[in-house]
VEXMARKOL-564652 format. One record per residue (C-alpha): residue in one letter; residue number from 1; x, y, z. Coordinates in Angstrom, 1 decimal, decimal comma. Layout:
# residues N
rest=A&nr=NUM&X=X&Y=Y&Z=Z
...
# end
This chain:
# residues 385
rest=X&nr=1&X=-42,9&Y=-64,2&Z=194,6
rest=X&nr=2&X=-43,9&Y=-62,6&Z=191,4
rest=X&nr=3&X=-42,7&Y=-59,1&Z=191,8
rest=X&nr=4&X=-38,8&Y=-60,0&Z=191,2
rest=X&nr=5&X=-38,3&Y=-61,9&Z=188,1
rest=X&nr=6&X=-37,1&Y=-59,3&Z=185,6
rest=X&nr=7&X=-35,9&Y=-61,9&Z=182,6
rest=X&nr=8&X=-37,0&Y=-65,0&Z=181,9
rest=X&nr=9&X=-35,4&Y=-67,6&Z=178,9
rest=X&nr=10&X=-37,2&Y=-70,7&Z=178,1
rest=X&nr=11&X=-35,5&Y=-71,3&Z=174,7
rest=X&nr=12&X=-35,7&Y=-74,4&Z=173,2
rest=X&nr=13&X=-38,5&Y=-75,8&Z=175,9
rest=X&nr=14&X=-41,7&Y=-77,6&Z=174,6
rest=X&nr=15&X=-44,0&Y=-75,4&Z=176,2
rest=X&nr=16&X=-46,7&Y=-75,4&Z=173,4
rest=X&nr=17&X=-49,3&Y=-72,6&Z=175,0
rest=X&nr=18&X=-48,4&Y=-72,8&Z=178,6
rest=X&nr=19&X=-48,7&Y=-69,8&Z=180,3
rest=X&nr=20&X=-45,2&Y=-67,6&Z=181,2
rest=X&nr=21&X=-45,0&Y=-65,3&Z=183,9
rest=X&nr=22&X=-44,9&Y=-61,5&Z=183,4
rest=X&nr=23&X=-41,6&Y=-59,9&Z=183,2
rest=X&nr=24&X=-39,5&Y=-57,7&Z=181,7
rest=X&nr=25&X=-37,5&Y=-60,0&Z=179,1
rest=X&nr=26&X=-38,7&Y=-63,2&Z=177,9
rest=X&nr=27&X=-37,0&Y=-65,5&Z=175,2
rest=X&nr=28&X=-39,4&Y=-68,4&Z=174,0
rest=X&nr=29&X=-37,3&Y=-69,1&Z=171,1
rest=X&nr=30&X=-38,2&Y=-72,9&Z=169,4
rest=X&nr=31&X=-40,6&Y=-73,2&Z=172,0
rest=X&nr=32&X=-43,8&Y=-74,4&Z=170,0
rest=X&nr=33&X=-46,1&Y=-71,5&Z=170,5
rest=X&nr=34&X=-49,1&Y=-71,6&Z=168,4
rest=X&nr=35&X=-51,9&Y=-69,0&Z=167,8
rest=X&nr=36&X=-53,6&Y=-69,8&Z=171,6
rest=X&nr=37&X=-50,0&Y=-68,8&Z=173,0
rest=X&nr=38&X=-49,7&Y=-66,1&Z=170,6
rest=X&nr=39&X=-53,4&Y=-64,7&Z=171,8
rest=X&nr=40&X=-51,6&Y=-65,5&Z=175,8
rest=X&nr=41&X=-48,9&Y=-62,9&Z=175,4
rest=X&nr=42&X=-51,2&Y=-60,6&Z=173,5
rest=X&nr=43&X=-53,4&Y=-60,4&Z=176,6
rest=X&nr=44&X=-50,1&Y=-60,1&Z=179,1
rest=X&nr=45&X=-48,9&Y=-57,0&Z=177,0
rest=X&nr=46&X=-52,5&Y=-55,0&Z=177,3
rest=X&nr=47&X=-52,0&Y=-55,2&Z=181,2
rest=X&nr=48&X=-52,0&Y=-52,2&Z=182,9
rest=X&nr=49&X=-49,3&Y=-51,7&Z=183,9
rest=X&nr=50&X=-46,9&Y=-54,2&Z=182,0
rest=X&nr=51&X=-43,6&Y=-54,9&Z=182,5
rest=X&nr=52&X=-42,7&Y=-56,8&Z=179,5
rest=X&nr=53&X=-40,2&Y=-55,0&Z=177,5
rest=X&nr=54&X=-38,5&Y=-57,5&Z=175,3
rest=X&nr=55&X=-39,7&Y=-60,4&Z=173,6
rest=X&nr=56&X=-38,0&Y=-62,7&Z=171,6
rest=X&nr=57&X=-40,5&Y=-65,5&Z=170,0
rest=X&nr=58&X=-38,0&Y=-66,4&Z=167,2
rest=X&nr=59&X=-38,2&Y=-69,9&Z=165,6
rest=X&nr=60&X=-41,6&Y=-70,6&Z=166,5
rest=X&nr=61&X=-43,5&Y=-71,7&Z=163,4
rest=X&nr=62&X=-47,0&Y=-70,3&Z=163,2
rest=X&nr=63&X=-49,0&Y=-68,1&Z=160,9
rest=X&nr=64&X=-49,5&Y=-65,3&Z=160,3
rest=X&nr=65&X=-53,2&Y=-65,5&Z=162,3
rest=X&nr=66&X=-50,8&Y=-66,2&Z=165,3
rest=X&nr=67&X=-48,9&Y=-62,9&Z=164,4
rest=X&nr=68&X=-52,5&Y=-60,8&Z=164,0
rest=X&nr=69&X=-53,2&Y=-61,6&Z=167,7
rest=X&nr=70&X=-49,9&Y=-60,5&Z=168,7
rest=X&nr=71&X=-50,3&Y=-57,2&Z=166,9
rest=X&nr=72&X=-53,5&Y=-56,3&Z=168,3
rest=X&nr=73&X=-51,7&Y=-56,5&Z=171,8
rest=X&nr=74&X=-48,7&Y=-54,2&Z=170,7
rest=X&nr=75&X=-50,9&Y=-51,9&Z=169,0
rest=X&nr=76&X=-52,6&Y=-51,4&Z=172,6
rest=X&nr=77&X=-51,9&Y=-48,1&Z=173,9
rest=X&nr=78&X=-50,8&Y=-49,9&Z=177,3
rest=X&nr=79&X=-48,1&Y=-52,1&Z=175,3
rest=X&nr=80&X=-44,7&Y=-51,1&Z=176,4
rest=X&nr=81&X=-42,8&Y=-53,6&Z=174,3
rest=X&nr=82&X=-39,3&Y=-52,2&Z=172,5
rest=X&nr=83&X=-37,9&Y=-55,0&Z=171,5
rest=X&nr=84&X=-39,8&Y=-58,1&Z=169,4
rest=X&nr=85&X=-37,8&Y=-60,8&Z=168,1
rest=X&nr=86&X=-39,5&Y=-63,0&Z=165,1
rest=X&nr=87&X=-36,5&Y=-64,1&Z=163,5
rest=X&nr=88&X=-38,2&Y=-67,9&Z=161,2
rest=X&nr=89&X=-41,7&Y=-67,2&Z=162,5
rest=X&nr=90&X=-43,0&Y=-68,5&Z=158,9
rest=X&nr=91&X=-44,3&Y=-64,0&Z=158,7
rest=X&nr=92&X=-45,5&Y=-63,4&Z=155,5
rest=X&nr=93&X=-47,0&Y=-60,0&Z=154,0
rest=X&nr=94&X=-50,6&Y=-60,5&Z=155,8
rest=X&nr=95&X=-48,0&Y=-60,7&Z=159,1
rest=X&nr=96&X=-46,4&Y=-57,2&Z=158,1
rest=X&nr=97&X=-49,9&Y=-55,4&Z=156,9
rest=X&nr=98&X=-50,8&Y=-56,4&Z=161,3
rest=X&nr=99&X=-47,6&Y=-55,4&Z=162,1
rest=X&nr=100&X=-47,8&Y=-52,1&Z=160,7
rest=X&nr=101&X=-51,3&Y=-51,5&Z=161,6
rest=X&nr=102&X=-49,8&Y=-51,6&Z=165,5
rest=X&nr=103&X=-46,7&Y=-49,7&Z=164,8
rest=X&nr=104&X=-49,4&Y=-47,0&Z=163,9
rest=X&nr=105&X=-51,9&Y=-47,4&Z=166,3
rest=X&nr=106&X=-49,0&Y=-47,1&Z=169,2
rest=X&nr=107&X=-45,8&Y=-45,5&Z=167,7
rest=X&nr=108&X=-44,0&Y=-44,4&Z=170,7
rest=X&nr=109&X=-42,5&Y=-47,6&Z=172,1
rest=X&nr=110&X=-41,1&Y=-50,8&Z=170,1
rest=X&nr=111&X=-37,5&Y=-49,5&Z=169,7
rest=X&nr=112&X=-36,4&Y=-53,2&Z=167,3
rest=X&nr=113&X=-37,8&Y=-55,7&Z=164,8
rest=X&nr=114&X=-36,4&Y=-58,4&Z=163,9
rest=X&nr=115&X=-37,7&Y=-60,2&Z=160,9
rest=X&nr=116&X=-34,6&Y=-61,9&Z=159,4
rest=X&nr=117&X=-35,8&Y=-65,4&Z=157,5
rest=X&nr=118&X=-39,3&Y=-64,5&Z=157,0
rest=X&nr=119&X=-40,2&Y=-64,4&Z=153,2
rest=X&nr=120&X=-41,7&Y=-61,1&Z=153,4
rest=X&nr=121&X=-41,3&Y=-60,0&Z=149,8
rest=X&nr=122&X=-41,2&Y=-56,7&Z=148,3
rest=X&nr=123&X=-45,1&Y=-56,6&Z=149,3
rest=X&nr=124&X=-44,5&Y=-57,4&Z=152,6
rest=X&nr=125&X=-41,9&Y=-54,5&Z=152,8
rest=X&nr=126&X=-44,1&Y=-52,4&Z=151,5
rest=X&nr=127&X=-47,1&Y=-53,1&Z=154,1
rest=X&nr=128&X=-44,4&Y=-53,0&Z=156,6
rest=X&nr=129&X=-42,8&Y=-49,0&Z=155,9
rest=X&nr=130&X=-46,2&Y=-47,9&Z=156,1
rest=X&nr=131&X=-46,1&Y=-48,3&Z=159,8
rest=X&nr=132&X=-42,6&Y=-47,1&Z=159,7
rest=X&nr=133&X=-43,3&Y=-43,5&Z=158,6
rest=X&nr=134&X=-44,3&Y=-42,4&Z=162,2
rest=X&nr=135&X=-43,2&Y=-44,9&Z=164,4
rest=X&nr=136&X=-39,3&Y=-44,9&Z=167,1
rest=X&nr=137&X=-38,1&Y=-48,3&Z=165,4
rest=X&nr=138&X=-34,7&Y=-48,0&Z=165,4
rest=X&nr=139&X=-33,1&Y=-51,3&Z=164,5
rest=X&nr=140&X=-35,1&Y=-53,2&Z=161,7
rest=X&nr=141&X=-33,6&Y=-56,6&Z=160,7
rest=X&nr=142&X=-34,6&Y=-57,8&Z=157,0
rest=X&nr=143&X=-32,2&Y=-60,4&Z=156,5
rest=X&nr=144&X=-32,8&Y=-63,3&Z=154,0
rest=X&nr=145&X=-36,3&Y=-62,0&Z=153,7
rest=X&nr=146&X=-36,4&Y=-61,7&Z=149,5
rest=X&nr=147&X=-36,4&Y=-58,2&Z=149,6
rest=X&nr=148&X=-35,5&Y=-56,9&Z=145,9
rest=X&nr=149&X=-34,9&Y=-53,3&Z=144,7
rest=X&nr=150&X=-38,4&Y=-52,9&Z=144,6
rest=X&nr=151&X=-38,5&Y=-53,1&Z=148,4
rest=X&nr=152&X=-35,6&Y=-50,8&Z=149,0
rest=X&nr=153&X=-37,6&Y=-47,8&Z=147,0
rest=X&nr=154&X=-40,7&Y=-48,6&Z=149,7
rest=X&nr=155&X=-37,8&Y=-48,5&Z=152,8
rest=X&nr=156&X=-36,3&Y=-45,4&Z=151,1
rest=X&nr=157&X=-39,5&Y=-44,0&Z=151,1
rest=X&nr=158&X=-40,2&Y=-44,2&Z=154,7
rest=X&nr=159&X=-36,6&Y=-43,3&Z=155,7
rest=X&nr=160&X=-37,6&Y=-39,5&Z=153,7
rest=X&nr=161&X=-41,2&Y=-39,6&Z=155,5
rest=X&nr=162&X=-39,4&Y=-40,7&Z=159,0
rest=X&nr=163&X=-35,6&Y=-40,2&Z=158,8
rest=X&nr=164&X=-34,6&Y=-38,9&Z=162,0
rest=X&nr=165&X=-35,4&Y=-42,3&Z=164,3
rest=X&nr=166&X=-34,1&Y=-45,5&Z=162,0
rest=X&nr=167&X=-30,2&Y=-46,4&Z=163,3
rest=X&nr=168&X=-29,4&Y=-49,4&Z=161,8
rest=X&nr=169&X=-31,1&Y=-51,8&Z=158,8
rest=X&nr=170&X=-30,0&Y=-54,6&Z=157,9
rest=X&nr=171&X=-30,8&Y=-56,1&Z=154,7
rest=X&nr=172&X=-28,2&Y=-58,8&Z=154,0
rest=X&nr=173&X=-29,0&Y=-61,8&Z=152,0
rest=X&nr=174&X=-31,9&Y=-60,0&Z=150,1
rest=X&nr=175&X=-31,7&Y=-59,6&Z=145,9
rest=X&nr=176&X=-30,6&Y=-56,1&Z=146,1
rest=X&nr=177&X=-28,6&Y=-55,2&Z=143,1
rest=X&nr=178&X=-26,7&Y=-52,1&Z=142,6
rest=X&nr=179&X=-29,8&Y=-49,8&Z=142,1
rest=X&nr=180&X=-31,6&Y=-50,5&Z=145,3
rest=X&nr=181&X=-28,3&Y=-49,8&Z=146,6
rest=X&nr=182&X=-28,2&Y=-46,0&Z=145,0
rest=X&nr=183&X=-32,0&Y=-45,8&Z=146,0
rest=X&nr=184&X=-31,0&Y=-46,2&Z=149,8
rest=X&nr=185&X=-27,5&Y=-43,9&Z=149,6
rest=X&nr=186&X=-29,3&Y=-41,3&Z=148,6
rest=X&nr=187&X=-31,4&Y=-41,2&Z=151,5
rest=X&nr=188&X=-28,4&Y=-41,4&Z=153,6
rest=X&nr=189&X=-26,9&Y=-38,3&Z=152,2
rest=X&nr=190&X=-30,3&Y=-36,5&Z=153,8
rest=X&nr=191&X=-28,6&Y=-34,4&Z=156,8
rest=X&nr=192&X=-32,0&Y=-35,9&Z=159,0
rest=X&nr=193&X=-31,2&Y=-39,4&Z=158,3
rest=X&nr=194&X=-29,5&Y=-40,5&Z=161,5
rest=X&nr=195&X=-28,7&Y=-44,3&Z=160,0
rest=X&nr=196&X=-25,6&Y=-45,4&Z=161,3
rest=X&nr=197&X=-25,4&Y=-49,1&Z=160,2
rest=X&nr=198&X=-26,1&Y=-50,6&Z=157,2
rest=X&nr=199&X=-25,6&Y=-54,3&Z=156,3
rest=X&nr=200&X=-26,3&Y=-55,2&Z=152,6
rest=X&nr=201&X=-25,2&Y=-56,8&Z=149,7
rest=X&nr=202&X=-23,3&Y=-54,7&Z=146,8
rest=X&nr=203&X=-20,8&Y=-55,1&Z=143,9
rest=X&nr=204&X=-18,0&Y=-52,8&Z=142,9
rest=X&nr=205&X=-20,3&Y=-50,3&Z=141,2
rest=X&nr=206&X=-22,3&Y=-50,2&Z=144,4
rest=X&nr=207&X=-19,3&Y=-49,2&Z=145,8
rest=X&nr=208&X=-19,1&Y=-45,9&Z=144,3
rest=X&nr=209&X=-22,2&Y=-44,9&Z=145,6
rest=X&nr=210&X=-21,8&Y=-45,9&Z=148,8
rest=X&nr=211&X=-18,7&Y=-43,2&Z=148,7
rest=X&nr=212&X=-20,6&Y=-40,8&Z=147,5
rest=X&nr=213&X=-21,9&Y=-41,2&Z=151,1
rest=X&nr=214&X=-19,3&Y=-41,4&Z=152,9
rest=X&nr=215&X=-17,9&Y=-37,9&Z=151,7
rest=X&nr=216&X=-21,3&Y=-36,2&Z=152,3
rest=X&nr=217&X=-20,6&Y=-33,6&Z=155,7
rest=X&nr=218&X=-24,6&Y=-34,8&Z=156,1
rest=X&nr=219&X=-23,9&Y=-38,7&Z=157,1
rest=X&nr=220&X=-24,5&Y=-40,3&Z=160,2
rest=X&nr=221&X=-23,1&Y=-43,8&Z=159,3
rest=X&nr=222&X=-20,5&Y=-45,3&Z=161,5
rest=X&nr=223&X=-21,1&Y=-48,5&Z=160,7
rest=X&nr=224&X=-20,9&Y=-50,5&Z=157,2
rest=X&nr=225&X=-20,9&Y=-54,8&Z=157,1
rest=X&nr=226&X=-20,2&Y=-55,3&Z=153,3
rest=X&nr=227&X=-18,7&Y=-59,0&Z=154,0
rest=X&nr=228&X=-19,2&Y=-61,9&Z=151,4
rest=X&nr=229&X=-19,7&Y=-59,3&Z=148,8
rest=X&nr=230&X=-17,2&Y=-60,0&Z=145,9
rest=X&nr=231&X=-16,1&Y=-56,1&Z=145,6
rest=X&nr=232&X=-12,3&Y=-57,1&Z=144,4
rest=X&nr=233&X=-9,6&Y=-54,5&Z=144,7
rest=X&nr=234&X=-11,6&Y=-52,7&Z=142,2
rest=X&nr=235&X=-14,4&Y=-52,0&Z=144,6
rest=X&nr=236&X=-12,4&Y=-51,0&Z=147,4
rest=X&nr=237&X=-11,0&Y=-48,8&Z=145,4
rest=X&nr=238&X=-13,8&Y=-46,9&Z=144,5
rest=X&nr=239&X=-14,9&Y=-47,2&Z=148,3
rest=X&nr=240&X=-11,4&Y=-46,3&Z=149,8
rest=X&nr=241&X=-11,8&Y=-42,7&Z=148,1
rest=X&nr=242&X=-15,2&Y=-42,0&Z=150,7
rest=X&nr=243&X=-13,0&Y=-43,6&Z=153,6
rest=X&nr=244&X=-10,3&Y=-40,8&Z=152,9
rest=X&nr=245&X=-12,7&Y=-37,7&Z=153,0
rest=X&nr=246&X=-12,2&Y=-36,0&Z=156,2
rest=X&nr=247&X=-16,4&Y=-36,1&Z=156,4
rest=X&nr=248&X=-16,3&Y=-39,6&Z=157,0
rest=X&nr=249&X=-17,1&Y=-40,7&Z=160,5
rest=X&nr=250&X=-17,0&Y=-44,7&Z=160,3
rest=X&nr=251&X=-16,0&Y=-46,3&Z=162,9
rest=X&nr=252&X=-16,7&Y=-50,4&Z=161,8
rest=X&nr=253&X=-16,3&Y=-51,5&Z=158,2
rest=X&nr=254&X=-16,7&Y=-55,2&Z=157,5
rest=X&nr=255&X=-15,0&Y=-56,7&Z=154,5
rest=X&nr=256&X=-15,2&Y=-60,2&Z=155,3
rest=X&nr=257&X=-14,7&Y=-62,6&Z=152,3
rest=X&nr=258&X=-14,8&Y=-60,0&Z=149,5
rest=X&nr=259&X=-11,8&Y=-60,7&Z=147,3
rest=X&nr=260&X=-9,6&Y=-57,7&Z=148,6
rest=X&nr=261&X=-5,7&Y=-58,6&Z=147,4
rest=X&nr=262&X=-2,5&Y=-56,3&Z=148,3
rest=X&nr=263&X=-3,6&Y=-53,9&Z=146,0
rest=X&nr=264&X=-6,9&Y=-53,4&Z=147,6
rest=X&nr=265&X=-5,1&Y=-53,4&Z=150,9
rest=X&nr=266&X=-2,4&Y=-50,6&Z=149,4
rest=X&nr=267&X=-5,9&Y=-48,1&Z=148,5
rest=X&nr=268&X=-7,2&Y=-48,7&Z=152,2
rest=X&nr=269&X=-3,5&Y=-47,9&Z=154,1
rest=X&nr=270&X=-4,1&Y=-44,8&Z=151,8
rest=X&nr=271&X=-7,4&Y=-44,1&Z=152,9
rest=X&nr=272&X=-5,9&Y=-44,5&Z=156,7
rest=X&nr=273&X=-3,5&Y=-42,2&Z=156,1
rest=X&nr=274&X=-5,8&Y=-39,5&Z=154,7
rest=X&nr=275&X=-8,4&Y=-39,7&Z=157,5
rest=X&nr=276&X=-7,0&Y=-42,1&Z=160,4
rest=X&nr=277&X=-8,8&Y=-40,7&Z=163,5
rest=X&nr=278&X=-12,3&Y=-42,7&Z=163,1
rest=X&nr=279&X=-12,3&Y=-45,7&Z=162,3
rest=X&nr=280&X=-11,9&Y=-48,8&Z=165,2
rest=X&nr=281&X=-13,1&Y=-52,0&Z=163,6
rest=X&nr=282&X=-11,9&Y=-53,3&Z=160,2
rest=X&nr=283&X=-12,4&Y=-56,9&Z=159,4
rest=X&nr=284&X=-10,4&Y=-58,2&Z=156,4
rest=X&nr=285&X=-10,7&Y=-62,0&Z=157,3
rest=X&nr=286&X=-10,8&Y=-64,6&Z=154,8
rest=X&nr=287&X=-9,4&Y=-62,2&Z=152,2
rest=X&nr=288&X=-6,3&Y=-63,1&Z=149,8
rest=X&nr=289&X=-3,7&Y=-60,7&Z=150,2
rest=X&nr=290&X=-0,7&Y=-61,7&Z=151,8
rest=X&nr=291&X=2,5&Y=-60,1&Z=153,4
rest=X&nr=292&X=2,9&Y=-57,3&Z=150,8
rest=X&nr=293&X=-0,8&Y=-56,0&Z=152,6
rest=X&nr=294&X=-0,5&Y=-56,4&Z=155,3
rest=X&nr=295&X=3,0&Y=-54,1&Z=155,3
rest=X&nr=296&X=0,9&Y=-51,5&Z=153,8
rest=X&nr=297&X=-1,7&Y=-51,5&Z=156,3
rest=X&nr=298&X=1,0&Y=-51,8&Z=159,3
rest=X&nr=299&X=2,9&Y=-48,5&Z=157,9
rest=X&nr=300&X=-0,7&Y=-47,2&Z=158,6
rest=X&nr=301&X=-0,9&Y=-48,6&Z=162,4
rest=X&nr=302&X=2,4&Y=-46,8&Z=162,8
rest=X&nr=303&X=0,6&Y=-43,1&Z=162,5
rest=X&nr=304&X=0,0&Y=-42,1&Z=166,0
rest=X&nr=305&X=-3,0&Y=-40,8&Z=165,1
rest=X&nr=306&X=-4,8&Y=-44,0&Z=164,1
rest=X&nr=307&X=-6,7&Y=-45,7&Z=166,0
rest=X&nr=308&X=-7,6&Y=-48,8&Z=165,9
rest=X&nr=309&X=-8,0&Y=-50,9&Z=169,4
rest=X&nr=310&X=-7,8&Y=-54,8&Z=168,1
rest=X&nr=311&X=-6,6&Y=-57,0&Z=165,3
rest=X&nr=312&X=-8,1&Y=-60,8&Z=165,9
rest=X&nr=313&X=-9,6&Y=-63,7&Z=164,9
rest=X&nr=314&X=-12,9&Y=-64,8&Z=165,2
rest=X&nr=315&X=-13,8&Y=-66,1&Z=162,1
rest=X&nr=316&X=-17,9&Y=-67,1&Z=163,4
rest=X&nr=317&X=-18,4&Y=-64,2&Z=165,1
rest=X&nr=318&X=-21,9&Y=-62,8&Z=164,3
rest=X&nr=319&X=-21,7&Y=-60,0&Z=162,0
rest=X&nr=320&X=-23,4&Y=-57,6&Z=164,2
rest=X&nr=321&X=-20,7&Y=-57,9&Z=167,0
rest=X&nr=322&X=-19,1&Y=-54,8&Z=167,1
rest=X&nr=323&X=-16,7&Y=-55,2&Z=169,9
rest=X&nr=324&X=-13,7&Y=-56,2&Z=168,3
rest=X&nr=325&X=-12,0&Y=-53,7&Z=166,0
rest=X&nr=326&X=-10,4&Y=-55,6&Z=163,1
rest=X&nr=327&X=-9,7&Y=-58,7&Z=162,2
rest=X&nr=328&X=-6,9&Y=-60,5&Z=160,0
rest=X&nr=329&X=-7,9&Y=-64,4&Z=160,0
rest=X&nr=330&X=-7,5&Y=-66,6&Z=156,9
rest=X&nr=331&X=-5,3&Y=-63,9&Z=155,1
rest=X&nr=332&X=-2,5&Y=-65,7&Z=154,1
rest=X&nr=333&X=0,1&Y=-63,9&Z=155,6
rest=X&nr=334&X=3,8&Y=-64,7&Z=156,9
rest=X&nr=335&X=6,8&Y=-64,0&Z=158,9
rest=X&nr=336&X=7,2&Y=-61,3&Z=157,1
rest=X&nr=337&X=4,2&Y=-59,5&Z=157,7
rest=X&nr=338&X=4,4&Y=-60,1&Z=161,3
rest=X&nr=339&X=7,5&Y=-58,1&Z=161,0
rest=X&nr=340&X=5,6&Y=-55,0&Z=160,0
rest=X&nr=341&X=3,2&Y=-55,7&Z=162,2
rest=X&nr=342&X=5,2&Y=-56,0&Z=165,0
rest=X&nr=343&X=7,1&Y=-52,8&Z=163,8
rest=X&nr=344&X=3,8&Y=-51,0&Z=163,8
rest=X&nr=345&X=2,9&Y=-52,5&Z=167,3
rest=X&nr=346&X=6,3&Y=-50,8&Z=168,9
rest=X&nr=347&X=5,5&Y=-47,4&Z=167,5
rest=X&nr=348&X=1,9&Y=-47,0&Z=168,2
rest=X&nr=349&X=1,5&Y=-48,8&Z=171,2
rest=X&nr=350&X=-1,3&Y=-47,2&Z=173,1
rest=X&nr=351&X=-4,3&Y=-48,1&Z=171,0
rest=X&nr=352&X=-4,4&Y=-51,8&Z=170,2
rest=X&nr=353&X=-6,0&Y=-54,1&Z=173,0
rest=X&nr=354&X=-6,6&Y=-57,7&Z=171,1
rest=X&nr=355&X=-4,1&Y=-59,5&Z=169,0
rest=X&nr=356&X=-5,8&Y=-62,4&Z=167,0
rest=X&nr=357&X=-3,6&Y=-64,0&Z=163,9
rest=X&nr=358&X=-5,2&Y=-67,1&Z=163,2
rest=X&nr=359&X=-5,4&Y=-69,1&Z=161,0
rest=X&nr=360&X=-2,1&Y=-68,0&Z=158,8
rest=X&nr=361&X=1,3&Y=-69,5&Z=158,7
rest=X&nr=362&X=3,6&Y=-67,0&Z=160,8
rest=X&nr=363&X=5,9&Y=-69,5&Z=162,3
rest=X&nr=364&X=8,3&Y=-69,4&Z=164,8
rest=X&nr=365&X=10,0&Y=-66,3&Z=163,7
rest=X&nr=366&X=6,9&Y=-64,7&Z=163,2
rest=X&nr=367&X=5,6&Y=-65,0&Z=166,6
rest=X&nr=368&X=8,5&Y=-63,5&Z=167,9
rest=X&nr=369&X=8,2&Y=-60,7&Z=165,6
rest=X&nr=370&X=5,2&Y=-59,9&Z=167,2
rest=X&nr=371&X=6,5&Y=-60,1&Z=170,4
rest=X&nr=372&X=9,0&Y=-57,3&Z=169,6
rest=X&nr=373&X=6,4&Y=-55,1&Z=169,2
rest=X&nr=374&X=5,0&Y=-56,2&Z=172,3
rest=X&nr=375&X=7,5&Y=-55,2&Z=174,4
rest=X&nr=376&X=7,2&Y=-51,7&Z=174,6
rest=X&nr=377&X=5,9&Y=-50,9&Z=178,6
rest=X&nr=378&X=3,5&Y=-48,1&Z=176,9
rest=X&nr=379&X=1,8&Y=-51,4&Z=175,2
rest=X&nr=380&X=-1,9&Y=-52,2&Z=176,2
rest=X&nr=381&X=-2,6&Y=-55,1&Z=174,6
rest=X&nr=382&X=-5,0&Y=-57,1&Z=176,7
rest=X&nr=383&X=-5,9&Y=-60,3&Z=174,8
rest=X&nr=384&X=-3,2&Y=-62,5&Z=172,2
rest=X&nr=385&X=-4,7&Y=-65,2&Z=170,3
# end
């Protein structure tokens, strides 16, 4: 009965070129598909009609002959496909020159890319945004994929050729310094560029630019993953003063891991207080700033006007999760934080759904701080971890 099956996940199977079924999704991730499966699923995506629409090949190690077939079949004007998963498919730039030669020939369709672990290189990148200058992409993943400033100028180039499609890029892991990073903010001051979420690597100068954003009335970002980055307090700074223009829009900022202390806490609650109806996610695990922070940010979470939904732990959550709305694991806190918190929870009940602390030494008395604040009937927290 073929006319049912709709999604189809053979993951991890040694299916070397067998054939798969025609569907709508299909995962064959580590499944051992060479160039003669590769040429397979070319044919099944020139079918008139197809029903294939996502495709996730991740992890299967071939070259980049085996990526060439699979072009031609997505450059077909019958190719539907809008979402292609290569995440460690050994792509190099030959793989993104075939690529972009489909994105071209058939522009309309494939919606993501993911080529995260694939050493493209700058030349890669550059074959690659030659196909993004007219093409629907929307999400592009470049993670780990030894992408230097010298590739950022080539993206930056196709975001001002195409700005108006592109919603998120991530480019974490890559050797992007401070001045790839003012190459790409630039572009996202352009009131056509609809990118809402960027993931990258920056220091505390890079911060300053990435403000410069922020307060533009022109942005489109909501969403910014700047964790393992060592900004310091001195970074956040800088970044706190784009988070408190009343232009600013974000709604998820990740600042996993980045050195933030109670001073860079103090220069966020201020940021909160200038602008607190926007943002829902802020993720300060793993940072070292203890009670005296988290007492700033609480005086914040007091403001009726603030809006943040959930404070929890999930410390191996993938980095582009956005369901959860802040996080406050491995910071180092006390009792006596939990007494602001709790404080905070009792005033501004309405907002905050999950509660996750882990991970820090609250205590007996800190527990049932929080449970003070819990008590309120108006409260509508769902989940306490």
């Amino acid at each position: 009965n073929p006319s049912h099956l709709r999604e189809l996940d053979l993951s991890g199977n040694k299916l070397e070129d067998s054939g798969v079924q025609i569907c709508s999704l299909c995962r064959l991730v580590s499944c051992g598909i060479t160039d003669e499966g590769c040429a397979a699923l070319s044919s099944a995506l020139t079918l008139n009609p197809t029903h294939l629409r996502w495709l996730d090949l991740s992890k299967n190690k071939r070259s980049d002959s085996g990526i060439n077939l699979l072009s031609t079949g997505l450059g077909n004007p019958h190719c539907k496909l809008e979402m292609l998963g290569l995440h460690d498919c050994d792509v190099t730039d030959e793989g993104c020159a075939a690529l972009a030669s489909a994105l071209r020939s058939n522009p309309s369709y494939l919606r993501e890319l993911d080529l995260s672990d694939n050493k493209l290189g700058d030349l890669g990148v550059k074959l690659l945004s030659t196909g993004l200058e007219n093409c629907k992409l929307e999400i592009l993943k470049l993670e780990f994929c030894d992408v230097s400033d010298k590739g950022c100028n080539f993206l930056a180039l196709a975001l001002r050729s195409n700005p108006s499609h592109l919603k998120e890029l991530d480019l974490s892991g890559n050797k992007i310094t401070n001045s790839g990073l003012k190459i790409l903010s630039a572009d996202l001051q352009n009131p056509l560029c609809k990118l809402k979420k960027l993931l990258c690597g920056v220091t505390s100068d890079g911060c300053a630019s990435l403000a410069l954003v922020l307060r533009s009335n022109h942005s489109y970002l909501r969403g910014l993953n700047l964790s393992g980055n060592t900004l310091g307090d001195s970074g956040i700074k800088k970044f706190a003063e784009g988070l408190e223009n009343p232009h600013c829009k974000l709604e998820i900022l990740r600042l996993r891991d980045c050195a933030v202390t109670d001073e860079g806490c103090a220069a966020l609650a201020s940021a909160l207080r200038s602008n607190p109806s926007h943002l829902r996610e802020l993720d300060l695990s793993g940072n070292k700033f203890g009670d005296t922070g988290l007492q700033r940010l609480s005086v914040d979470l007091e403001n009726s006007d603030c809006n943040l939904e959930t404070l929890r732990q999930d410390y191996h959550s993938p980095l582009n999760d956005c369901n959860s709305l802040s996080r406050l694991d491995h910071c180092e806190f006390s009792n006596e934080g939990c007494a602001a918190l709790g404080s905070a929870l009792k005033s501004n009940p309405s907002h905050l759904r999950e509660l996750d602390l882990g991970w820090n030494k609250l205590g007996d008395s800190g527990v049932q701080a929080i449970f003070y604040g819990l008590k309120d009937p108006n409260s509508k927290l769902e989940i306490l971890r």
